[in-house]
C-alpha positions in Angstrom: -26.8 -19.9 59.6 -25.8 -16.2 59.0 -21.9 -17.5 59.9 -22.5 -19.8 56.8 -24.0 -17.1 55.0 -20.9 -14.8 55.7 -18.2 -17.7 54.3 -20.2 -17.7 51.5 -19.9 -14.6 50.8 -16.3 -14.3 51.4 -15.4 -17.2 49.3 -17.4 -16.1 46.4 -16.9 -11.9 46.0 -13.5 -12.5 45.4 -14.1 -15.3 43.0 -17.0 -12.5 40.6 -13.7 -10.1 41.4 -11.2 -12.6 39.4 -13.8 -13.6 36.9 -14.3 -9.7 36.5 -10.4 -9.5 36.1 -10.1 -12.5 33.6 -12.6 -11.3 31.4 -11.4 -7.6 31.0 -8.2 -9.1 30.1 -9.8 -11.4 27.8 -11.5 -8.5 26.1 -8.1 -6.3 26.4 -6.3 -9.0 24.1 -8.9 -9.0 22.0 -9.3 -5.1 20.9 -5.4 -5.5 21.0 -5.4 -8.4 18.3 -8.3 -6.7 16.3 -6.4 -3.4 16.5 -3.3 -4.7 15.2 -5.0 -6.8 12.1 -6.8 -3.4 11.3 -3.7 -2.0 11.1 -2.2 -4.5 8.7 -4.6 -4.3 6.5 -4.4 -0.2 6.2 -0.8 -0.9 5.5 -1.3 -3.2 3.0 -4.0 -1.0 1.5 -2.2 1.6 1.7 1.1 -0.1 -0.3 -2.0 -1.1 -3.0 -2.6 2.6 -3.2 1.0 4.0 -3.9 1.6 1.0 -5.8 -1.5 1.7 -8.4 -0.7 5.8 -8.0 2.9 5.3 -9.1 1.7 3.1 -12.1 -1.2 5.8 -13.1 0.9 8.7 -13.1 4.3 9.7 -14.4 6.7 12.6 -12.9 7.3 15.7 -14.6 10.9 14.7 -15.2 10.2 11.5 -16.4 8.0 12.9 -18.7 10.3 15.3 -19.8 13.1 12.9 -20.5 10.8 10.7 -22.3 10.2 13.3 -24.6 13.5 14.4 -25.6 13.9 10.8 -26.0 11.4 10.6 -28.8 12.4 13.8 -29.8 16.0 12.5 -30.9 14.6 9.4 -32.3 12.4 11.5 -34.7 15.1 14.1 -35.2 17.3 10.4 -36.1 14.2 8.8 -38.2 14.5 12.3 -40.1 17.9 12.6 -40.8 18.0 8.9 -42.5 14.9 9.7 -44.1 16.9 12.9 -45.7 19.7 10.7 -46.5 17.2 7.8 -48.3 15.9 10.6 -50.4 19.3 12.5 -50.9 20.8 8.9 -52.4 17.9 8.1 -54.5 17.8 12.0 -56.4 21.9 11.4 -57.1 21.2 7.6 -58.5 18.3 9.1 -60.7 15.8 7.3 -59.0 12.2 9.1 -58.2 
């Protein structure tokens, strides 16, 4: 009875030792696959981020070249405006 008892127990601790084994690597390619989707999505939050900062705010030079642009358009607008009113006063007109 005890030699049965003893092949019993051979046969079956190494069989809770491979279950054992199976399931940590189970749970290994889980936190692995879980790790790696939570890293995805922080990348793709963090492209929503930069995209949404870029298209909030402008940079300093591109600020200042916008406003020499306008600038020169209004220095332009006022020029022909001069003109306009410079043709009109040698035709007579008001």
């Amino acid at each position: 009875m005890n030699d049965k008892l003893i092949v019993g127990l051979e046969a079956v601790v190494p069989v809770i030792g491979l279950i054992s084994g199976l399931v940590g690597a189970y749970v290994g390619l889980q936190n692995r696959a879980l790790l790696a989707e939570v890293r995805q999505e922080l990348a793709e939050l963090e492209n929503r981020i930069i995209i949404r900062i870029n298209g909030t705010y402008s940079r300093n030079s591109e600020c200042l070249l916008r406003n020499a642009n306008v600038n020169s358009r209004l220095d332009d607008l006022a020029e022909e405006v001069r003109n306009l009113s410079r043709f009109g006063a040698q035709r007579g007109e008001p």
